[in-house]
C-alpha positions in Angstrom: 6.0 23.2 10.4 4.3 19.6 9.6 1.1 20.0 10.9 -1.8 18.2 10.6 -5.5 19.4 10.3 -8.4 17.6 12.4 -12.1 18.5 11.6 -14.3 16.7 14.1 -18.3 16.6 14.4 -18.7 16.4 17.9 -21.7 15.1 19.8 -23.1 18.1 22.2 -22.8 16.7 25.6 -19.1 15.5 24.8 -17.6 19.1 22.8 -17.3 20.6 26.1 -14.5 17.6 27.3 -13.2 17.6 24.2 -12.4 21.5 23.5 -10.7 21.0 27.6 -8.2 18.2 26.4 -7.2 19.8 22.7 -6.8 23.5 24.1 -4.6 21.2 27.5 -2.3 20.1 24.6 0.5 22.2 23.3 1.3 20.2 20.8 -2.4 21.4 19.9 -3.0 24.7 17.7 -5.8 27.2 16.8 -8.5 25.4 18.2 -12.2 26.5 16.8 -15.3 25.0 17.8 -19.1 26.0 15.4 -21.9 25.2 18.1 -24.6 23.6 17.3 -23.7 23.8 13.3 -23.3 20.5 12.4 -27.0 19.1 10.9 -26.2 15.4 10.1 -25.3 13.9 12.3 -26.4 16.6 14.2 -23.2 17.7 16.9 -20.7 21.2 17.1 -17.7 21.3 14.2 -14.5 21.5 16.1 -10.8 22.2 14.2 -7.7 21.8 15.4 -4.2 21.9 13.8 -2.0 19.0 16.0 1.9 18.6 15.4 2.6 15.1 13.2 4.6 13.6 16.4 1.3 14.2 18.5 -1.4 13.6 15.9 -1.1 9.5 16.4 -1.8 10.1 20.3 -4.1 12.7 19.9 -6.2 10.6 17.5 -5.8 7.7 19.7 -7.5 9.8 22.5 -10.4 10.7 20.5 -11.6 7.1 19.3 -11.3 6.0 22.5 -13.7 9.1 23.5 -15.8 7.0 20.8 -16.0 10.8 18.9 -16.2 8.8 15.9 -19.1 7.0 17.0 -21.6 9.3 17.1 -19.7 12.0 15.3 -16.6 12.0 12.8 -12.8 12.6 12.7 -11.3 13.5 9.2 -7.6 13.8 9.3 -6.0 16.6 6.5 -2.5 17.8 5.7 -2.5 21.7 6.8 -0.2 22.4 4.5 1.4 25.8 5.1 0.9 27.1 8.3 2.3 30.5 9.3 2.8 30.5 13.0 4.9 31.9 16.0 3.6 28.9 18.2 4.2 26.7 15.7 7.7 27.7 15.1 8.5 27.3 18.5 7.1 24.3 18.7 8.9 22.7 15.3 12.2 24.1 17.5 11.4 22.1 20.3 9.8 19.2 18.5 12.4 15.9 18.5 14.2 15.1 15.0 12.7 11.5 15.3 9.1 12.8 15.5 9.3 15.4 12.6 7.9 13.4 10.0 6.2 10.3 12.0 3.9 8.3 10.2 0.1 9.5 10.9 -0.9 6.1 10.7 -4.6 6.3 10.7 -3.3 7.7 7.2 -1.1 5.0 6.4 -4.1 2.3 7.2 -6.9 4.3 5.1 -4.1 4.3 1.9 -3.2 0.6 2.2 -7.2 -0.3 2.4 -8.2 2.5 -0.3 -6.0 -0.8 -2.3 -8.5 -3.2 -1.1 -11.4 -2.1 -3.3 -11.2 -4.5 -6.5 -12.8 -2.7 -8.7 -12.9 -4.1 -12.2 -10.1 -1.9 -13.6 -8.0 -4.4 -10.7 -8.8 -7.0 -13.3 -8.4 -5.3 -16.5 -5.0 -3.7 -15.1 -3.9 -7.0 -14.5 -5.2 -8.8 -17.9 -3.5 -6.0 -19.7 0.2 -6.1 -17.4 -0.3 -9.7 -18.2 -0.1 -8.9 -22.0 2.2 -6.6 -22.1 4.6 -9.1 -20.1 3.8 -12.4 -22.7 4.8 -9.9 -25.5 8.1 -8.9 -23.6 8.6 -12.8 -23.3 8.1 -13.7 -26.8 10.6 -10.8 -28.1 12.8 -11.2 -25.1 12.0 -7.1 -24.6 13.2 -6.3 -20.8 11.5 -3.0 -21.3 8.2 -4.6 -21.9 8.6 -6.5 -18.8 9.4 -3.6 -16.8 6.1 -2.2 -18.2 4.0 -5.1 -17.3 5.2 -4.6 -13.6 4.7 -1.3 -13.7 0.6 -1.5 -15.2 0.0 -4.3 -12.4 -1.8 -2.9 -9.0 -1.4 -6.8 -7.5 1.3 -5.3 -4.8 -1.8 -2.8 -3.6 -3.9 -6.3 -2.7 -0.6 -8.2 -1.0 -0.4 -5.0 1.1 -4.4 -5.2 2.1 -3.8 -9.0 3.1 -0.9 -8.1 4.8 -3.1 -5.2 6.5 -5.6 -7.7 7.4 -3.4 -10.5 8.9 -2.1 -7.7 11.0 -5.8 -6.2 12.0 -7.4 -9.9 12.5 -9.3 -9.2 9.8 -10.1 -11.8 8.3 -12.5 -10.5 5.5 -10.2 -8.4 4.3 -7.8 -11.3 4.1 -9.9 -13.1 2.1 -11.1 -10.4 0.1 -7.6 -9.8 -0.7 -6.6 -13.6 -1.3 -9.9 -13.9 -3.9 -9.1 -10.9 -5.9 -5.3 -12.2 -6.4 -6.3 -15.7 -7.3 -9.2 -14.2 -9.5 -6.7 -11.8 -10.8 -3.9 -13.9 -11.5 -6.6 -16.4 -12.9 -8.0 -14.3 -15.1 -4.7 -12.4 -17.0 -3.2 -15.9 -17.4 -6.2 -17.2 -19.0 -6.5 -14.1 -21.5 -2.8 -14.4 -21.9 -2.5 -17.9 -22.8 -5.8 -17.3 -25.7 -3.2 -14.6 -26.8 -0.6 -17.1 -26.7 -2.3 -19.6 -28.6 -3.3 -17.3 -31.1 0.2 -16.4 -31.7 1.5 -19.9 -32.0 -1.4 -20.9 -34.2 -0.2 -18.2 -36.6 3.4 -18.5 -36.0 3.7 -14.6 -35.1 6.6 -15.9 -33.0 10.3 -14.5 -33.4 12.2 -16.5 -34.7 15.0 -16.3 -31.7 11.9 -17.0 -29.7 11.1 -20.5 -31.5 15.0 -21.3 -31.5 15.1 -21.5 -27.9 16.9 -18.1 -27.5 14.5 -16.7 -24.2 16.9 -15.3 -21.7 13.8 -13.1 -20.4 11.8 -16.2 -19.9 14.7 -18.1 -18.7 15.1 -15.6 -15.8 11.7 -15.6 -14.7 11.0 -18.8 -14.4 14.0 -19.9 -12.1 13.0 -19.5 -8.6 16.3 -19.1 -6.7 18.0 -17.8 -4.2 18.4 -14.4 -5.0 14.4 -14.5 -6.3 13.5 -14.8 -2.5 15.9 -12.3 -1.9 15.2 -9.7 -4.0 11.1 -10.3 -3.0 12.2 -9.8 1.1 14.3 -6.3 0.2 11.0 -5.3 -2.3 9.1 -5.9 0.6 10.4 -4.0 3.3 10.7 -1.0 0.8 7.5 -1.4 0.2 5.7 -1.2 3.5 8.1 1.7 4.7 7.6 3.8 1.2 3.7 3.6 1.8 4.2 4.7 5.3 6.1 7.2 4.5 4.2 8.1 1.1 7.8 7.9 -0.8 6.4 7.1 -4.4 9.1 7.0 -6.3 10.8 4.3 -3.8 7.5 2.5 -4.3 7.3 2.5 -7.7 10.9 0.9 -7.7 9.3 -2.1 -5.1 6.5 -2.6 -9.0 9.4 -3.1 -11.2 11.6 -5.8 -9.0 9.4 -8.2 -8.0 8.7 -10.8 -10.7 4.8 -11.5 -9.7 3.5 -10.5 -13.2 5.7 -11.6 -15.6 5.9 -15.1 -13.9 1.9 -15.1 -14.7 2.7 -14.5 -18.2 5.0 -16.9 -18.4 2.9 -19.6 -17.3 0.5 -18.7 -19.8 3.5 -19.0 -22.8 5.1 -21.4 -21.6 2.0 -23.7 -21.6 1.1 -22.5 -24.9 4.6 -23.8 -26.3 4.1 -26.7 -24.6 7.1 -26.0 -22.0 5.9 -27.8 -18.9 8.7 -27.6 -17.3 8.8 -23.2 -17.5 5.6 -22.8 -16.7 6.0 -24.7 -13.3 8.9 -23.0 -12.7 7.3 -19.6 -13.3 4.0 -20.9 -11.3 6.5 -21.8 -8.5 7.9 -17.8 -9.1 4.6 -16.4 -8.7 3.8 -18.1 -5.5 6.8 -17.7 -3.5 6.7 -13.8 -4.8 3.5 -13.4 -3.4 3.3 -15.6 -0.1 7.5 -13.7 0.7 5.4 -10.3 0.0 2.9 -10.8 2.3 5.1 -12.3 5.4 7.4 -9.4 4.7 4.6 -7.1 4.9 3.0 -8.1 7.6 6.5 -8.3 9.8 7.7 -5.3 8.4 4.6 -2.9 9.1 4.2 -4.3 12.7 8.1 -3.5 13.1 7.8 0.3 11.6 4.8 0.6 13.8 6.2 -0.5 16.8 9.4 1.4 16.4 7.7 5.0 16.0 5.2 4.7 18.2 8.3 3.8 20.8 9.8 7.2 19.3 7.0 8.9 19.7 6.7 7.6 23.6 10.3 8.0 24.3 10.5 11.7 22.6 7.3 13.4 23.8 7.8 16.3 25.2 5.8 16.7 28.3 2.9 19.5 29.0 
């Protein structure tokens, strides 16, 4: 049974209304309260194990109580639960609400991306590398590996958060750390690039005009904005459905870093013409990622919490 585990520090005067509405809900299971236990902030522990379809509602309930006010609500996976009740209940529960999206969960791992820490930077100076070398010896593999290194999709999906939320400082905390970002490996990237050109450590293919790797990247078309709508609407239902590996395929098909290092040598190599073509890659990857986002996630919302309504099962 998919359960999931609540610990909540409970103000005094409001443990007694609270213990009446979790032990009211079946979808509610082995609920313990500590009196008087709790020392800061000082309040009763309560615990409760709630069923993933009711655990959205049941959270909503509580931080409307304002329980997280005063006190606290952490959200756990129970993990494995052996349970008459709860057997019965995983035979009743609906198909549809089996595996719902907790999505105070889904919110705290989309924001947990919108901490730029400096390894943001360095993550993406080094993706930006690793792509420039894959565009000098036309190495797909390398390019694959720069998309992989770069954590830029974690900071589209925090934007696309915000825009959703209304909030706007995380919007713009977001839009900083990608310009920054982006800034900051293409600058490194094109002193690399220069360097390289300065001591002709260029393939030879490379200085021919043989770049079927850059050639790809930096022509925006049709199938680019294609390709960046389908990453995007992967992406936003992999996190919110923690599927990693479908994810980590949303990194390695949308051309936002190797378009940076492109810019960077292509402007090295005095191609003008490729590096605004790559510049015009990078930004209609990220503005289609962040629209896409931000539609998709209000869409997945909106359709399980009309599951969820739909499919309750009463008291």
């Amino acid at each position: 049974m998919d359960l999931v585990h609540l610990r909540l520090v409970s103000p005094p005067e409001l443990s007694d209304e609270l213990v009446d509405l979790l032990t009211a809900n079946r979808q509610v299971l082995n609920v313990v309260r500590y009196p008087a236990t709790v020392l800061n902030p000082a309040g009763d522990a309560l615990e409760c194990d709630v069923t993933r379809g009711a655990a959205n509602e049941v959270l909503r309930v509580l931080r409307e109580l304002e329980v997280d006010r005063d006190g606290s609500i952490a959200v756990d996976d129970a993990g494995t639960v052996f349970s008459g009740r709860a057997r019965r209940l995983e035979a009743e529960e609906r198909p549809a609400l089996l595996h719902a999206p907790l999505w105070s969960a889904v919110e705290a791992r989309i924001q947990e991306q919108g901490a730029y820490l400096p390894s943001f930077y360095l993550l993406l100076v080094i993706a930006g590398l690793i792509g420039s070398v894959g565009i000098l010896t036309n190495s797909q593999i390398l390019i694959v590996a720069a998309m992989v290194v770069g954590p830029e999709y974690g900071a589209i999906t925090s934007v696309a958060l915000g825009l959703d939320q209304r909030n706007w400082r995380r919007v713009r905390q977001g839009l900083l750390a990608l310009t920054l970002g982006f800034l900051l490996a293409i600058v490194v990237t094109l002193a690399f690039s220069l360097l390289v050109r300065g001591f002709h450590l260029q393939p030879r293919a490379f200085d021919l005009g043989l770049r079927p790797v850059s050639n790809l990247i930096n022509t925006p078309n049709f199938f680019s904005v294609v390709v960046a709508v389908l990453a995007g609407v992967v992406g936003i239902v992999s996190i919110t459905e923690a599927r990693g590996n479908a994810l980590l395929g949303v990194f390695i098909s949308v051309t936002t870093i190797p378009a940076a290092s492109d810019i960077a040598v292509s402007a090295a190599f005095g191609s003008w013409h490729e590096a605004w073509g790559s510049l015009l890659q990078l930004l209609m990857n990220v503005v289609v990622l962040v629209v896409v986002g931000l539609a998709v996630l209000r869409a997945v919302r909106r359709i399980w919490l009309r599951a969820e309504r739909v499919h309750r099962p009463g008291p």
